[in-house]
C-alpha positions as CSV (number, residue, x, y, z in Angstrom):
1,X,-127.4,-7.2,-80.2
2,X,-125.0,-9.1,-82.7
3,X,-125.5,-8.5,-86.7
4,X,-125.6,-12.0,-87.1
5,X,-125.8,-15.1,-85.0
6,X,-122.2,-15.6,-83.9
7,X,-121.9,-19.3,-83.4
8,X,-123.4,-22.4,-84.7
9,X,-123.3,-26.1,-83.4
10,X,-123.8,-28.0,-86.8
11,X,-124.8,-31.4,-85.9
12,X,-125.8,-34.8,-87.8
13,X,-125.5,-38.0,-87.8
14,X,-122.6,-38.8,-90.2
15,X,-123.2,-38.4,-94.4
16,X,-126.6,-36.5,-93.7
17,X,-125.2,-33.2,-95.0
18,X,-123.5,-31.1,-92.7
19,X,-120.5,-30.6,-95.0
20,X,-122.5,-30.1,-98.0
21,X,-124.7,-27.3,-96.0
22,X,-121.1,-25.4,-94.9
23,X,-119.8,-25.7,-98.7
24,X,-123.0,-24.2,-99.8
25,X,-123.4,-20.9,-97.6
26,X,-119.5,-20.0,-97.8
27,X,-119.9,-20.0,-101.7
28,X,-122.4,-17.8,-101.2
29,X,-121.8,-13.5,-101.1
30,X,-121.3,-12.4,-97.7
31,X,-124.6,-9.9,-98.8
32,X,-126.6,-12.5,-99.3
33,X,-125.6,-14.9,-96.6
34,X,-126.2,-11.5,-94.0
35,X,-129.2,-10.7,-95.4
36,X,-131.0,-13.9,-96.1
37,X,-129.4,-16.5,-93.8
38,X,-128.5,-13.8,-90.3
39,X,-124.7,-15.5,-90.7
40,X,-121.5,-13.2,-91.5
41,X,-118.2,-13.7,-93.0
42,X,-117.9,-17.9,-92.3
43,X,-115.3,-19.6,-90.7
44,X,-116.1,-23.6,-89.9
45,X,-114.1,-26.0,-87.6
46,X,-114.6,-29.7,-87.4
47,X,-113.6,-32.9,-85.4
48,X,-113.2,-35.4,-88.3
49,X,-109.7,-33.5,-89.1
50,X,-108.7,-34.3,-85.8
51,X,-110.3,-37.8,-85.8
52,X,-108.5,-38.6,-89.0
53,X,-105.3,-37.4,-87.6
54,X,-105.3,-39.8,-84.7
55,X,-106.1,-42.6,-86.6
56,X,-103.0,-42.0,-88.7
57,X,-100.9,-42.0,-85.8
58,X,-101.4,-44.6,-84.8
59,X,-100.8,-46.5,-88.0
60,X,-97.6,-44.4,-87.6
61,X,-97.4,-46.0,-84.0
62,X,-98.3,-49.6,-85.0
63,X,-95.3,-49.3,-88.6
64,X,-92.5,-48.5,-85.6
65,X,-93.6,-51.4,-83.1
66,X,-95.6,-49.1,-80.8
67,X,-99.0,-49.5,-79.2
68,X,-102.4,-48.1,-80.8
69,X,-103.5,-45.1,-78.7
70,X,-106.9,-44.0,-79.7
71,X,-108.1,-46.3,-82.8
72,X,-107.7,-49.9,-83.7
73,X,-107.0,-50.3,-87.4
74,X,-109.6,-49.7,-90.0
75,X,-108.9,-52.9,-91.4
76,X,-110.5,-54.6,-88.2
77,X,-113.4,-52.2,-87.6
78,X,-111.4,-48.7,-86.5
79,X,-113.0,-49.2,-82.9
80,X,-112.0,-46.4,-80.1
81,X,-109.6,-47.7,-77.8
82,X,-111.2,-45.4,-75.1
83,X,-114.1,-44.0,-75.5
84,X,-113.4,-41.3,-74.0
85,X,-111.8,-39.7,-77.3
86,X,-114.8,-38.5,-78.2
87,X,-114.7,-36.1,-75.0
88,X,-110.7,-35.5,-76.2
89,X,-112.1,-34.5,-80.0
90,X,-114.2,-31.6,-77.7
91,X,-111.5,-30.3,-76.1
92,X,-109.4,-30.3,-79.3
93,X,-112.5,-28.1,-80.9
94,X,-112.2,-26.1,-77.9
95,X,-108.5,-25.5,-78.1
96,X,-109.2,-24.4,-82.3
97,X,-111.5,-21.9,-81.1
98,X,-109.4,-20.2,-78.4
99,X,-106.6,-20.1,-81.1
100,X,-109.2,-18.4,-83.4
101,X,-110.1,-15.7,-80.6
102,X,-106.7,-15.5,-79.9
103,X,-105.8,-14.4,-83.2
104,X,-108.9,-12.6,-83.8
105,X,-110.7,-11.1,-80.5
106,X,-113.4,-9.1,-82.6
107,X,-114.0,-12.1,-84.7
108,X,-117.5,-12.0,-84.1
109,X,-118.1,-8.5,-85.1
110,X,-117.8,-9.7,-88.2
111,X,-118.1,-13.4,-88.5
112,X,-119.9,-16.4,-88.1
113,X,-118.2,-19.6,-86.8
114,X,-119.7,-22.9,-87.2
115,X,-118.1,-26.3,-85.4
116,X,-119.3,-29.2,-86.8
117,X,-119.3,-32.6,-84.9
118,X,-121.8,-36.0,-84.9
119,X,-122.0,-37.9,-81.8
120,X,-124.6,-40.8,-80.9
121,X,-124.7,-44.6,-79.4
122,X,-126.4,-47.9,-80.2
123,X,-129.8,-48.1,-81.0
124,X,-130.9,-50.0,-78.2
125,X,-128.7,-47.7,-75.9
126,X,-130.6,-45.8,-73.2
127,X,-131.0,-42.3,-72.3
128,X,-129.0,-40.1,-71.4
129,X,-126.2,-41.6,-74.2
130,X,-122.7,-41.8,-72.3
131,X,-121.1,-39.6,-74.7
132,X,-124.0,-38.1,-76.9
133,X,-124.6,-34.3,-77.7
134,X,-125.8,-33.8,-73.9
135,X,-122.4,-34.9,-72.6
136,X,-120.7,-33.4,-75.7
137,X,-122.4,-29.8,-75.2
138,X,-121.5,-30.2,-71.8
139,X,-117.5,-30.3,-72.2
140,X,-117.4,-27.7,-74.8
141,X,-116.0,-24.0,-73.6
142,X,-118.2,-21.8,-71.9
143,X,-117.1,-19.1,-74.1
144,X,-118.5,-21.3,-77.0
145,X,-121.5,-22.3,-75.4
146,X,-122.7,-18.8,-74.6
147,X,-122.7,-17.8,-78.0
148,X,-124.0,-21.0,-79.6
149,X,-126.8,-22.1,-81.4
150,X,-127.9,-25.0,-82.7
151,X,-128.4,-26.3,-86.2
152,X,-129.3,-30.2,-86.3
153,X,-129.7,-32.0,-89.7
154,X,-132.2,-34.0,-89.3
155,X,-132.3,-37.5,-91.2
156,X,-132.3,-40.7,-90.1
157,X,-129.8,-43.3,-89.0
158,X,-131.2,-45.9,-91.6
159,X,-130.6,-43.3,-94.3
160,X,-127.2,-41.7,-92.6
161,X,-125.9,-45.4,-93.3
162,X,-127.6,-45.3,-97.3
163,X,-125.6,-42.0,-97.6
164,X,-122.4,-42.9,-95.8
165,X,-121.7,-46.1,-98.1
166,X,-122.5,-43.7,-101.2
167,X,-120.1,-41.4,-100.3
168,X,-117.2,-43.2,-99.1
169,X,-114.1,-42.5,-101.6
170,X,-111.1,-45.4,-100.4
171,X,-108.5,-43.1,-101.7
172,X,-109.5,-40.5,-100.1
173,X,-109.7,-40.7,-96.5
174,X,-109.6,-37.4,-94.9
175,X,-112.1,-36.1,-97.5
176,X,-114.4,-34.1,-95.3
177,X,-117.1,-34.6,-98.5
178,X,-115.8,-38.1,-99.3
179,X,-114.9,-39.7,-96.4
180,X,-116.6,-42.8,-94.5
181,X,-117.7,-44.8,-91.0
182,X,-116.7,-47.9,-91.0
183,X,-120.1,-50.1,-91.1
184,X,-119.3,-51.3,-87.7
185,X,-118.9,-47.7,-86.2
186,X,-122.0,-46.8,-88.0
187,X,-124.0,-49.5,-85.9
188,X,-121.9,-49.1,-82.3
189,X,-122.3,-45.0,-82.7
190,X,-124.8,-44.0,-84.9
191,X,-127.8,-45.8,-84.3
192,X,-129.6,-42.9,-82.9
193,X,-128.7,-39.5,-81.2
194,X,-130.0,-37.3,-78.2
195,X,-130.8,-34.2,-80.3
196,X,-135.0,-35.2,-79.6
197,X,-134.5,-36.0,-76.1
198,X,-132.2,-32.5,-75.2
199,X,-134.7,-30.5,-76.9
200,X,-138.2,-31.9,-74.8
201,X,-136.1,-31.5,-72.1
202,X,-134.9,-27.7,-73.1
203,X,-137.7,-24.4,-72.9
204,X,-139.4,-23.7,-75.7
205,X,-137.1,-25.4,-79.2
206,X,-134.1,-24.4,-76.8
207,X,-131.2,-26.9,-75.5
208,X,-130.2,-25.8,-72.1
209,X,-126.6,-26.7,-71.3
210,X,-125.0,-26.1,-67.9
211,X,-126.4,-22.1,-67.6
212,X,-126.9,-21.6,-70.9
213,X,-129.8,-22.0,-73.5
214,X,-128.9,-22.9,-76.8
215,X,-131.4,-21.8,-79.2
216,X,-132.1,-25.0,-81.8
217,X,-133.0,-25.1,-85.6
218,X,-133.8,-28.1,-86.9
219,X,-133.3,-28.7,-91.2
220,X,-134.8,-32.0,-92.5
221,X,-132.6,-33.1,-95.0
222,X,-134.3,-36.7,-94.7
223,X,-135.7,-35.9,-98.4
224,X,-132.1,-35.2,-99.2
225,X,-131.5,-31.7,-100.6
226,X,-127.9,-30.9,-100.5
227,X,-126.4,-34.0,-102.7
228,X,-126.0,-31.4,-105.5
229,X,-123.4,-30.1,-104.2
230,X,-121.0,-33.0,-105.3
231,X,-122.1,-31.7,-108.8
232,X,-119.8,-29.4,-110.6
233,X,-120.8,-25.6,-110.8
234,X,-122.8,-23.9,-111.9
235,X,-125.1,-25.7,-109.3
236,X,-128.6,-25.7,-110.7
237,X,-130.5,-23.0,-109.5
238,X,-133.7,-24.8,-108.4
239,X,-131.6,-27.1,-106.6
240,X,-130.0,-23.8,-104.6
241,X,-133.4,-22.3,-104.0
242,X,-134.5,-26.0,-102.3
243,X,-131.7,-26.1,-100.1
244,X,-131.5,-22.4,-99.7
245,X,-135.5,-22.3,-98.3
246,X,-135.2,-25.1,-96.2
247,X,-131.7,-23.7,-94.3
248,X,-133.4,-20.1,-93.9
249,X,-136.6,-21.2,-92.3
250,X,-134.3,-23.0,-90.0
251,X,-131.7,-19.9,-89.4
252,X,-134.6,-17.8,-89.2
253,X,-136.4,-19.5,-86.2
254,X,-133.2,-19.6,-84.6
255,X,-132.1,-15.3,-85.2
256,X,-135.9,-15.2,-83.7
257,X,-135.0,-16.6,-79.9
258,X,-131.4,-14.8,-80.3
259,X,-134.1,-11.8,-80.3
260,X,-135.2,-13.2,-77.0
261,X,-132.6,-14.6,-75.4
């Protein structure tokens, strides 16, 4: 049985605090985060990187007279051209981890690794989404998948949108804190998710993908708790203890089916 649970799916709609909740645990002492939180030494890998890089390409592409591959400008919207990308942003998460293991193949004796990623659709689009969590789980590596878990932020997409205007700094982009969705890529892909759905589908607060059961915390953050974290430190420590309680009761029910799996 692992010390600590090896792999975590950290999923939200965009703004709701998934980079905030990453900051927080790696400033934290790999003692405590063990001993309170069942997560080692942290690593974290995200899509928007990736996302961001594409985009810029092709503004590259478009300055040299060549056509836009992935992402009309963000001037007129930054729609996908295909949307498969999304399933391309997977497989780029896929090929970070196998470089990971590849430099380190007893990473998880000692580490956890979290890969952070949002995906949803319309509001009014019907289940199963085209290219939600179910589709995304589904393309991930099935060396990932059978060491995942999953930790879902839970807020809604009314307040996802609140947040993501708030937090959207122009000059800065690629900002994993400060960046921001484009209004109309808020409404076309993060209207609602398929987290509620997977999980009454999935035994007993689980999320089965392919062969695998993927055990699933869930952290409301509706009531946000984690905006502190744009504060400079010392954070307060009332603030720390809200967030802190909240993200163990989640991590805890999640180490508890690890137990079981």
């Amino acid at each position: 049985m692992a010390a600590q649970i090896p792999l975590i799916l950290l999923n939200a709609l965009p703004a709701s605090g998934k980079s905030e909740v990453i900051t927080f645990l790696k400033d934290l002492p790999d003692d405590v985060r063990q001993r309170d939180y069942h997560l080692g030494k942290f690593l974290a890998i995200d899509d928007f990187p990736d996302l961001h890089t594409m985009q810029v390409m092709d503004d590259a592409r478009q300055i040299f007279g060549m056509s836009r591959v992935h992402f009309e400008p963000q001037s007129t919207g930054g729609a996908m051209v295909d949307d498969r990308v999304w399933l391309i942003l997977i497989e780029m998460l896929n090929a970070h981890y196998r470089n990971l293991l590849a430099k380190n193949p007893r990473l998880f004796d000692t580490h956890t690794l979290l890969v952070e990623f949002a995906r949803g659709d319309k509001k009014d689009q019907a289940l199963p989404l085209p290219y939600g969590y179910e589709r995304c789980y589904a393309a991930l590596d099935s060396d990932i998948l059978r060491r995942a878990s999953i930790l879902y932020i839970k807020v809604s997409p009314a307040e996802s949108r609140r947040r993501n205007i708030r937090r959207a700094d122009p000059n800065d982009p690629g900002s994993l804190l400060k960046h921001g969705v484009p209004e109309t890529q808020m409404e076309r892909w993060y209207g609602k998710d398929d987290i509620a759905y997977l999980s009454e589908k999935g035994p007993g607060g689980s999320v089965r993908v392919k062969d695998f059961t993927l055990p699933l915390g869930v952290f409301d953050n509706e009531e946000e708790k984690t905006a502190f974290i744009h504060d400079p430190k010392p954070w307060k420590p009332a603030e720390c203890e809200r967030l802190g309680g909240a993200l163990k009761a989640a991590l805890d029910g999640i180490w508890k089916k690890l137990q079981t799996r």
